[in-house]
N, C-alpha and C positions, 0 to 999 in steps of 0.2 A: 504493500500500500504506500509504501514510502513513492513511487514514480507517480501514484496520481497527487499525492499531497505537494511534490514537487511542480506539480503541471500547474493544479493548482494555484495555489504561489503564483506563479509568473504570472497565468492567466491575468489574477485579479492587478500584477503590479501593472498591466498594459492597460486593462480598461475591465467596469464591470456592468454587466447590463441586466437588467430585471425582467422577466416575463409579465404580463399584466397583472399575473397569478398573482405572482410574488410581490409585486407592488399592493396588490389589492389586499394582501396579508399582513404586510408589514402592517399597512396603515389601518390597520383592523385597531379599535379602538383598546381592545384589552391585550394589543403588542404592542404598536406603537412601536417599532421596531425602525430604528435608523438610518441613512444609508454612511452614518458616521460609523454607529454601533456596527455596523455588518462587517465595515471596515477593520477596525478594534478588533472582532474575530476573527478576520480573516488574517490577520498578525500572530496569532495563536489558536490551532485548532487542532482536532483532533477525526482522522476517519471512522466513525464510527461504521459504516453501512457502502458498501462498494456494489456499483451496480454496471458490470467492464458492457453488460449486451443489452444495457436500454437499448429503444428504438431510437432516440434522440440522438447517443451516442454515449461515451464511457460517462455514465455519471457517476454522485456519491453522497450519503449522508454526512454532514461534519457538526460537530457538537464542541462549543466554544463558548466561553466568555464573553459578556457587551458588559453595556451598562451595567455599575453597581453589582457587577458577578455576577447578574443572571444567565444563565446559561440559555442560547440560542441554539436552534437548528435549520440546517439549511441545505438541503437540497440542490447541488449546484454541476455545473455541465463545462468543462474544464474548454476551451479551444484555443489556438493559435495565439488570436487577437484579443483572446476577451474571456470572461469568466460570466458564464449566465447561469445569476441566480433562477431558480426552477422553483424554489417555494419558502418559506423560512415560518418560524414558527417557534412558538414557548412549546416544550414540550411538558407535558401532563405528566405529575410522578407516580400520579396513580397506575401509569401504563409504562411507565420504564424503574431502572434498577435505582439504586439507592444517588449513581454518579451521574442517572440521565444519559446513560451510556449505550446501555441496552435492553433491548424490548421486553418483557414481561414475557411475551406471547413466543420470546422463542429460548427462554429459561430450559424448559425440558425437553429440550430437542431433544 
């Protein structure tokens, strides 16, 4: 996972671009989710969730710090020129581990 968190990276230092999606989530009243904050994580993250055969192309879960330590999630699509956000979002700790790391739903695998 270390090549996409590296792609990553570069991605986001070239340019980063939102889907409507992602936009429309950020600005969801109970995220209010940054394009400063998304920033902040994208300086410190972590892959949680690797998806190499989306249809989209190689995407990835990444679980990172913003504001005041909150922890962010964001669904992102790593390319050339640009880093597109795909969705971002608080995650629920009812549905993930104690670190917001990983999913409840796939503990007993």
């Amino acid at each position: 996972m270390n090549d996409i968190k590296l792609k990553i990276q570069q991605s986001a230092d070239k340019n980063i671009f939102y889907t409507v999606h992602s936009a429309l989530q950020c600005i969801s009243i109970d995220r209010m989710i940054s394009p400063k904050e998304i920033r902040i994580a994208l300086d410190n993250f972590k892959v949680i969730e690797d998806y190499p055969y989306d249809s989209r192309g190689h995407t990835c879960l990444i679980s990172a710090k913003g504001n005041d330590k909150r922890i962010i999630h964001l669904v992102c699509l790593p390319t050339d020129n640009f880093l597109q956000i795909i969705t971002a979002y608080l995650p629920e700790e009812k549905k993930w581990d104690d670190n917001l790391n990983q999913r409840e739903d796939t503990w007993n695998v």
